[in-house]
C-alpha positions as CSV (number, residue, x, y, z in Angstrom):
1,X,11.8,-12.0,-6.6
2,X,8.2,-11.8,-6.1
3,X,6.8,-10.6,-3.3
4,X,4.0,-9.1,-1.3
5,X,3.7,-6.0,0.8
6,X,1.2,-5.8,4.1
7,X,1.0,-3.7,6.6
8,X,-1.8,-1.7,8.2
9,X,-2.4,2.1,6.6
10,X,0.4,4.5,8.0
11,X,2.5,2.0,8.0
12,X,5.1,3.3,5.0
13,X,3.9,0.8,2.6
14,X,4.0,3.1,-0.5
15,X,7.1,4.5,0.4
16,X,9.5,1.4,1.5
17,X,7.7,-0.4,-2.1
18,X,9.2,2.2,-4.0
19,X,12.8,1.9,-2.5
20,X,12.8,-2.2,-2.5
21,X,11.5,-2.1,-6.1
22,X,14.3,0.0,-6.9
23,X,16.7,-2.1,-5.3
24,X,15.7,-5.4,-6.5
25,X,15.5,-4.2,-10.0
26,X,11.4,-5.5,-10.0
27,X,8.3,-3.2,-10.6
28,X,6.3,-2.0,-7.9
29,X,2.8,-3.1,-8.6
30,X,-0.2,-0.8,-6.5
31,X,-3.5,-1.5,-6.3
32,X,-4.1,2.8,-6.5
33,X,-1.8,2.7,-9.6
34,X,-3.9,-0.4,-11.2
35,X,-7.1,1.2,-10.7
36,X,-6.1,4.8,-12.2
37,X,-4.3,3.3,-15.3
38,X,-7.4,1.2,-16.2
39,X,-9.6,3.9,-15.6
40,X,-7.0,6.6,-17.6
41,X,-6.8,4.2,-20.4
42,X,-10.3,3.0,-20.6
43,X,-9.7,-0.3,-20.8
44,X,-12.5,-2.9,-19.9
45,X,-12.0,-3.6,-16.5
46,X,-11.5,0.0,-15.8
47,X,-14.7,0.7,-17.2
48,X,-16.0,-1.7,-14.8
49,X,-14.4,-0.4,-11.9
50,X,-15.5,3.0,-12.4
51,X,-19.1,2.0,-12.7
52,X,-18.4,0.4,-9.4
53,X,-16.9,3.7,-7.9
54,X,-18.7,6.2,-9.3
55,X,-21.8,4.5,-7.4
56,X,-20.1,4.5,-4.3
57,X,-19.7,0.8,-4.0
58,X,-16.3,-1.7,-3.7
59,X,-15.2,-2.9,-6.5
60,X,-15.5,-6.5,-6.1
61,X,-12.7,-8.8,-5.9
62,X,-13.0,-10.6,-9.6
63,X,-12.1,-6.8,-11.4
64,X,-9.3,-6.4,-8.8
65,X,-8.1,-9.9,-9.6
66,X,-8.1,-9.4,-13.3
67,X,-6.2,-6.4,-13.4
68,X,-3.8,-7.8,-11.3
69,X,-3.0,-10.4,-13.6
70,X,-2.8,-8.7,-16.7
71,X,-0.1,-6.4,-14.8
72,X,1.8,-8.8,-13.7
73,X,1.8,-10.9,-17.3
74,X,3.5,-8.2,-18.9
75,X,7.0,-8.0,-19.8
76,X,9.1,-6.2,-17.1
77,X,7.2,-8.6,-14.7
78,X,8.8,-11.5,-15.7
79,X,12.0,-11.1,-13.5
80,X,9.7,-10.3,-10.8
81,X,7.4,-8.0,-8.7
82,X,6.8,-6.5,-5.4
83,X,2.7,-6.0,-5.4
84,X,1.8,-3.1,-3.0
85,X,-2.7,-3.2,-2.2
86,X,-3.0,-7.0,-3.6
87,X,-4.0,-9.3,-2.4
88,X,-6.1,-7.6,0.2
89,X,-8.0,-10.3,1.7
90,X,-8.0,-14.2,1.9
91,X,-10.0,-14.5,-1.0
92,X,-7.3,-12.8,-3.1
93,X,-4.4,-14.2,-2.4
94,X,-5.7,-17.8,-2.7
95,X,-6.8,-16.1,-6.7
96,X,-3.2,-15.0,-6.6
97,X,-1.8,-18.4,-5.5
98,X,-3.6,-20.0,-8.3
99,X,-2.3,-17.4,-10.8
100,X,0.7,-18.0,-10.0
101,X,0.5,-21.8,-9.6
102,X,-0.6,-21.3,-13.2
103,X,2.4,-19.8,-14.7
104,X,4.4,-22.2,-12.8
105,X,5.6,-19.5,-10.3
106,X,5.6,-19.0,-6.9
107,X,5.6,-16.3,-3.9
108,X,9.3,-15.5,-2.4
109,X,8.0,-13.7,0.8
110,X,5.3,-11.4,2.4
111,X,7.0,-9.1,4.1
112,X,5.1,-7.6,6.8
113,X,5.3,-3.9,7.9
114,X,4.4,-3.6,11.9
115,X,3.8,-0.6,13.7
116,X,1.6,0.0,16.8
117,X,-1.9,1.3,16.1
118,X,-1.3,4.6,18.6
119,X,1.6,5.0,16.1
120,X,-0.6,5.0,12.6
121,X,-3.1,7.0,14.7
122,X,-0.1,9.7,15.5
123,X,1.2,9.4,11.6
124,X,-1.9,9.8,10.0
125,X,-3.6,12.0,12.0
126,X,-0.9,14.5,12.7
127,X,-0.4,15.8,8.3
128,X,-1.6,18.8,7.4
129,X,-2.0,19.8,3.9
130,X,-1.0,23.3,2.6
131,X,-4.6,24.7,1.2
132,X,-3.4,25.9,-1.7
133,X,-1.9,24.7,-4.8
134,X,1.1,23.8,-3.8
135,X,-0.3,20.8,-1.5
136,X,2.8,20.8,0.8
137,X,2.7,18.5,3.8
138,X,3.9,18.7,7.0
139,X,3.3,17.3,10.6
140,X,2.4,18.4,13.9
141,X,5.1,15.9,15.1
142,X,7.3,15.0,12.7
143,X,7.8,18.0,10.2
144,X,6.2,20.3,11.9
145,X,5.9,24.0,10.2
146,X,7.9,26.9,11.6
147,X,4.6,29.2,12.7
148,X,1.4,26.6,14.0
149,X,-1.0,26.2,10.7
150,X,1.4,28.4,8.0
151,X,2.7,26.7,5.0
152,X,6.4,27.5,5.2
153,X,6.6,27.8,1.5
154,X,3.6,29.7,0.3
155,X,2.3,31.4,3.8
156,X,-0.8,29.0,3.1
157,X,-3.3,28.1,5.9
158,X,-2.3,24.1,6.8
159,X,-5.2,21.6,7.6
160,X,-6.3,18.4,8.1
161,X,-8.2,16.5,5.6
162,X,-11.3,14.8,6.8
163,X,-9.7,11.1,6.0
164,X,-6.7,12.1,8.2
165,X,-9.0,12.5,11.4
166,X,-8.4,10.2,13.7
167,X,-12.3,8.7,14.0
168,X,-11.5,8.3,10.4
169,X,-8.0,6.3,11.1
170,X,-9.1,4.1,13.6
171,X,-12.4,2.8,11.0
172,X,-9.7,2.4,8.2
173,X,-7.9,0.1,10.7
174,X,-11.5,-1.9,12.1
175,X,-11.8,-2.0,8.4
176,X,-8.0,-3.7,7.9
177,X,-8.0,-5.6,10.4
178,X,-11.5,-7.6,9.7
179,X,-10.8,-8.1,5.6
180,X,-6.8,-7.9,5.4
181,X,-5.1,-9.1,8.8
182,X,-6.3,-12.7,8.4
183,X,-4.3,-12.6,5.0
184,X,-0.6,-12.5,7.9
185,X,-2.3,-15.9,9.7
186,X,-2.7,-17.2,5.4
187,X,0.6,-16.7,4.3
188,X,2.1,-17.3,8.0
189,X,1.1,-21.1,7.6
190,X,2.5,-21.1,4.1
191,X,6.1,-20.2,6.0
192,X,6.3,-16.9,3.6
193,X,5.8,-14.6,6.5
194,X,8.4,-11.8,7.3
195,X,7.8,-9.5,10.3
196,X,9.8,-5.8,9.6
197,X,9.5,-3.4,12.2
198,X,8.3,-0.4,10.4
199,X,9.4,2.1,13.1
200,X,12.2,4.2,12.3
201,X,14.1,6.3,9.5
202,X,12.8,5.4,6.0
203,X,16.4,4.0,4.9
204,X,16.4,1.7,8.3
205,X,13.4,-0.2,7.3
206,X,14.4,-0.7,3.9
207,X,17.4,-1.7,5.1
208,X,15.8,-4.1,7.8
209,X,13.8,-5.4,4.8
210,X,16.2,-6.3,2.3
211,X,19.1,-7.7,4.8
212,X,15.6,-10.3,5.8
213,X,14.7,-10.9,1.9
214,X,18.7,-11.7,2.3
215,X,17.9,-14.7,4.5
């Protein structure tokens, strides 16, 4: 199958791409892990991206797009791939509709990850992040710590990382909303669209997930 993964940040997307990939036997393909590989490797396009980064600017959807489609051109993609970051805006998935088109292959389904925006607000901004080494994470609601602020496994002070604030949250949703939302209306008129309430234990949204990929 080939499919794509949406859903606002806090939503579980890295976690539930990890379990479906497992289960349909396909690779899990993130935007995160693209970027770091090319970079890693120092291939061209990561090259490219860095200079983009290291200035502080987006990389732009052309460097995105290419290394994109040399992930999904190699061999274990063949039977398949769940993409995880990609496409992130209109522009993108019409470049990933033409790949495709291309290789005379198609989508299977976007599936669709909701949850409330008072929710992401309450996952994201509750973590807090063990200060030292061993970066454990807990959550105010959650997984919460047995003393307020105390790593239970090191006795390390917990906080809160800046991007975890919730002034921080709410501009990473303006910011999803405006470039990657209209990408839901895109693949909803294309009849690919599949809505999976992301609320819940981990293994009942997988579960939600596949028995819809199902139908």
């Amino acid at each position: 199958m080939r499919i794509v993964l949406v859903g606002p940040p806090g939503a579980g997307k890295g976690t539930q791409a990890a379990f479906l990939a497992k289960n349909l036997s396909i690779p899990h393909i993130s935007t995160g892990d693209l970027f770091r590989a090319n970079i890693s490797q120092g291939t061209e396009l990561g090259k490219q991206a860095k200079a983009y980064m290291d200035a502080g600017n987006l990389v732009p959807d052309e460097v995105t797009i290419a290394m994109a489609k040399d992930r999904m051109e190699q061999e274990d993609a063949a039977g398949g791939f769940l993409l995880d970051g990609f496409p992130r805006n209109v522009s993108q998935a019409e470049a990933l509709d033409e790949m495709l088109k291309d290789a005379g292959m198609k989508l299977d389904a976007v599936l669709d990850l909701e949850v409330e925006e008072d929710e992401v607000v309450k996952r994201i901004a509750g973590r807090r992040v063990c200060r030292n080494d061993s970066g454990h994470v807990f959550h105010v609601t959650y997984a919460a710590p047995k003393a307020e602020g105390v790593c239970d496994t090191c006795g390390g002070e917990l906080y809160q990382r800046g991007d975890d604030s919730e002034a921080t949250v709410r501009n990473r949703l303006e910011v999803y909303h405006t470039q990657t939302e209209p990408i839901i209306a895109y693949y909803q008129g294309q009849g690919l669209l599949v809505t999976i309430p992301a609320l819940g234990e981990v293994a009942d949204v997988t579960r939600r997930a596949m028995e819809a990929l199902k139908k």
